[in-house]
C-alpha positions in Angstrom: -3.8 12.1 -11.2 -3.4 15.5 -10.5 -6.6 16.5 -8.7 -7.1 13.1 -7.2 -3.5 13.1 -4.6 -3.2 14.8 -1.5 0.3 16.0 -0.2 0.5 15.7 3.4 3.2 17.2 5.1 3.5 17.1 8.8 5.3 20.4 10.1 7.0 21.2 13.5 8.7 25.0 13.8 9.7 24.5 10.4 9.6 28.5 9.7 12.6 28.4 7.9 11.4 26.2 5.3 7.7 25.4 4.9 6.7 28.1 2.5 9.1 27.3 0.3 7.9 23.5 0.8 4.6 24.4 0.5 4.7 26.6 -2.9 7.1 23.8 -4.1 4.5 21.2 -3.6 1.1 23.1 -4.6 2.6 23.4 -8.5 1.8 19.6 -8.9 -1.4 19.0 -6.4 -3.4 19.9 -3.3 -1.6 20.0 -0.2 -2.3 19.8 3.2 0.0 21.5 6.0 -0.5 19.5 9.6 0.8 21.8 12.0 2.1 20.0 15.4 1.9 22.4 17.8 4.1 24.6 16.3 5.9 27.5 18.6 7.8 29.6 16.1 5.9 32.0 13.3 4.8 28.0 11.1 0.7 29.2 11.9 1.4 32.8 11.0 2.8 31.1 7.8 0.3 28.8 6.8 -2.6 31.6 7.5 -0.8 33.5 4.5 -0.6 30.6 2.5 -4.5 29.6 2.9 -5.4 32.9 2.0 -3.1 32.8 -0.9 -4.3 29.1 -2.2 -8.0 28.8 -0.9 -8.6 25.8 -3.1 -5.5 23.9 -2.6 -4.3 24.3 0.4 -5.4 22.8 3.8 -4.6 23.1 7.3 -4.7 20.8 10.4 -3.5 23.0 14.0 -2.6 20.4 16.6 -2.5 21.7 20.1 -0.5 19.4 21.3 2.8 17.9 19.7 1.7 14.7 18.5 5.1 14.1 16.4 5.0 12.5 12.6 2.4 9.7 13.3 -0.3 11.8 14.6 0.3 14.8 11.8 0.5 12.1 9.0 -2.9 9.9 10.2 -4.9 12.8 10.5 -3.4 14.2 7.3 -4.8 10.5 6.2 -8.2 10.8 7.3 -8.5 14.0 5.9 -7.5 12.8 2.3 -10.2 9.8 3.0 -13.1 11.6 3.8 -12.3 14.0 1.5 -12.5 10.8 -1.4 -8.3 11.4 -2.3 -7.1 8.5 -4.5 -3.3 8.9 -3.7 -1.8 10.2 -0.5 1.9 11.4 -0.7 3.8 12.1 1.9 7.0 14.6 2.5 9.0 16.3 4.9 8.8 19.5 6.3 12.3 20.9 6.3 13.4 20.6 2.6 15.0 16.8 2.6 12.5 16.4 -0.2 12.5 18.2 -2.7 9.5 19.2 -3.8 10.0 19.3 -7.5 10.7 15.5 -7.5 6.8 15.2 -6.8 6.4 14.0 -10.9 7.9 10.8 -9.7 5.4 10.1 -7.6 2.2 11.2 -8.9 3.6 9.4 -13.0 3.5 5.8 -11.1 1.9 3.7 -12.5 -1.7 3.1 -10.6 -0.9 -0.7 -10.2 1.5 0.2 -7.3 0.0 0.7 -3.3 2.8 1.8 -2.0 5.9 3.8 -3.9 8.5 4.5 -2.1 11.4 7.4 -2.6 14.8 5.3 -2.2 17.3 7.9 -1.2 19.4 7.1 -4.3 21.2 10.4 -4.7 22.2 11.8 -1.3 23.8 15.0 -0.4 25.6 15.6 3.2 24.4 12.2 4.6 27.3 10.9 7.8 28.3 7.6 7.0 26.6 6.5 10.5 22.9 7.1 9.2 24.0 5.3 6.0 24.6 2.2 8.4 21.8 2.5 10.5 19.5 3.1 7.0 20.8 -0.1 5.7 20.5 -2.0 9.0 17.0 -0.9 9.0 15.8 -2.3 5.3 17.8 -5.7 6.6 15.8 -5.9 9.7 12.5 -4.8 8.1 12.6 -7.0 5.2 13.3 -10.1 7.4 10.6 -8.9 9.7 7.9 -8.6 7.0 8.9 -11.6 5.0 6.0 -14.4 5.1 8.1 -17.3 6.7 11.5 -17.4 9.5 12.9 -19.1 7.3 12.7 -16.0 4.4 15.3 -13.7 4.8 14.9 -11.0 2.0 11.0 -10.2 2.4 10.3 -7.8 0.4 13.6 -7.2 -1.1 13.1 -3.3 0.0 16.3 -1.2 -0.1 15.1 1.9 1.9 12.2 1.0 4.9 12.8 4.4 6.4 12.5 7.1 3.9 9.1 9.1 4.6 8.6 10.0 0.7 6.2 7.8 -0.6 2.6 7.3 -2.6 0.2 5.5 -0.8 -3.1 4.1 -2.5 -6.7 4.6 -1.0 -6.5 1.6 0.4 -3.6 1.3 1.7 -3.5 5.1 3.5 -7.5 4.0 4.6 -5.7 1.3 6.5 -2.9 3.4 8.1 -5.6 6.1 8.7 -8.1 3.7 10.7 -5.1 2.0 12.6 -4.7 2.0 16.3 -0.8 2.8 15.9 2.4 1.8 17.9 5.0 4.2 16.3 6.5 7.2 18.7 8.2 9.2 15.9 10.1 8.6 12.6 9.3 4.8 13.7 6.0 5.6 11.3 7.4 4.8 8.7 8.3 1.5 9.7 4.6 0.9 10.9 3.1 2.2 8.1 5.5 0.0 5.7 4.7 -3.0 8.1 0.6 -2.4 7.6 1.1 -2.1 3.9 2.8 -5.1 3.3 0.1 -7.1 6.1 -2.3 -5.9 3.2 -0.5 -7.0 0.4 0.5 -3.7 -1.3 2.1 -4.0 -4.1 5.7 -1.8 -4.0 8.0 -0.3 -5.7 11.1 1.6 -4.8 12.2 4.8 -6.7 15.0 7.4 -6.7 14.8 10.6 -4.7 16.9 13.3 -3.8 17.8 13.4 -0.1 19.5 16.7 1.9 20.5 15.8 4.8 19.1 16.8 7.8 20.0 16.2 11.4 17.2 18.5 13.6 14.7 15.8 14.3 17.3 12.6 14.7 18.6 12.0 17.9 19.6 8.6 20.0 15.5 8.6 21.6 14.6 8.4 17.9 16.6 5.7 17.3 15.8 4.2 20.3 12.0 3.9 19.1 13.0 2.8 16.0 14.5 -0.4 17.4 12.1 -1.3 20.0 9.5 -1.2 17.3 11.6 -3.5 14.9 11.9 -5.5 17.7 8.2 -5.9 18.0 8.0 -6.9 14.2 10.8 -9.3 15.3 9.2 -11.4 18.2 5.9 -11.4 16.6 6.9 -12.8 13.6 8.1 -16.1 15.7 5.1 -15.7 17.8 6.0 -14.1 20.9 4.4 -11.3 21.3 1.0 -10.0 20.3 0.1 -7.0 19.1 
């Protein structure tokens, strides 16, 4: 499976960290960098490392921030024109660790959607365990086939962005017209692969903490977006 997964990895003045992300990553498959607008040395970064990995490594340089659902859908249509089977997806800053990749890529290919339950946690406040939990409640009410449902899916982490996506399940999310602001992606993208009836499974990962990119805006967008799933679901509001 090796040769047939992209990595993508969307990357925001992530200096500190990307290499090491980056030389993690390439040991198991291609890999492609999507720089948001970076301000800090990232570019300089990612030059070196396409020079050093010309076969393996790929960058996208947006202009303009365009925060995790822009970086990951263009990763996305990069991986389908360029006929990937498997699209995985990580974070930037070292929350995943990259040599937990096996995981992933020894699925079985029955499975659309894998997704890396944050099992074994290290420095996580007991706040973001609540709101993590909340979340998978909501979602999996929100994407269960009937009101009267209330397990869905049966999902224990909605929010964690480490996960294998099939070709046609990432060819969905890449072609979509999306809603989501920032880590409210991975909601979407759950929310589209379920619409398509992807076939999920749930694994362990290893999750650092991190708290540069969460803030109350974030979790802002990440409610209003659950409460889309919410009122459509009893047929109030249309996408």
């Amino acid at each position: 499976m090796q040769f047939k997964s992209l990595i993508v990895i969307p990357a925001y003045n992530e200096e500190s960290t990307i290499r090491e992300v980056v030389e993690g990553a390439i040991k198991y498959s291609h890999v492609m960098v999507v720089d948001d607008a970076s301000k800090d040395s990232s570019p300089q970064i990612l030059q070196e490392l396409s020079k050093k990995y010309p076969k393996q490594f790929f960058t996208i340089r947006h202009e303009k921030n365009t925060h995790i659902p822009g970086g990951i859908q263009d990763g996305m249509k990069f991986a389908l024109a360029n006929s990937y089977e498997w699209v995985i997806t990580m974070d930037a800053g070292m929350s995943h660790d990259p040599k937990e990749l096996p995981l992933f890529l020894e699925q079985s290919t029955e499975y659309d959607l894998v997704i890396g339950r944050r099992g074994k946690v290290q420095g996580v406040p007991f706040y973001r365990k609540i709101i993590s939990w909340l979340a998978a409640r909501v979602m999996n009410y929100c994407l269960a086939p009937s009101i009267w449902n209330l397990w869905g899916p049966g999902l224990k982490d909605c929010t964690s962005g480490y996960r294998r996506y099939s070709k046609r399940i990432y060819s969905k999310i890449a072609e979509a017209k999306l809603e989501s602001v920032a880590f409210d992606f991975h909601m979407e993208a759950l929310s589209i692969a379920i619409q398509n009836k992807a076939k999920c499974k749930e694994i362990d990962i290893t999750y650092i903490f991190s708290n540069s990119s969460f803030n109350k805006k974030v979790l802002k967008l990440a409610i209003q977006f659950a409460g889309k799933l919410f009122l459509r679901k009893f047929g109030l509001a249309k996408k």
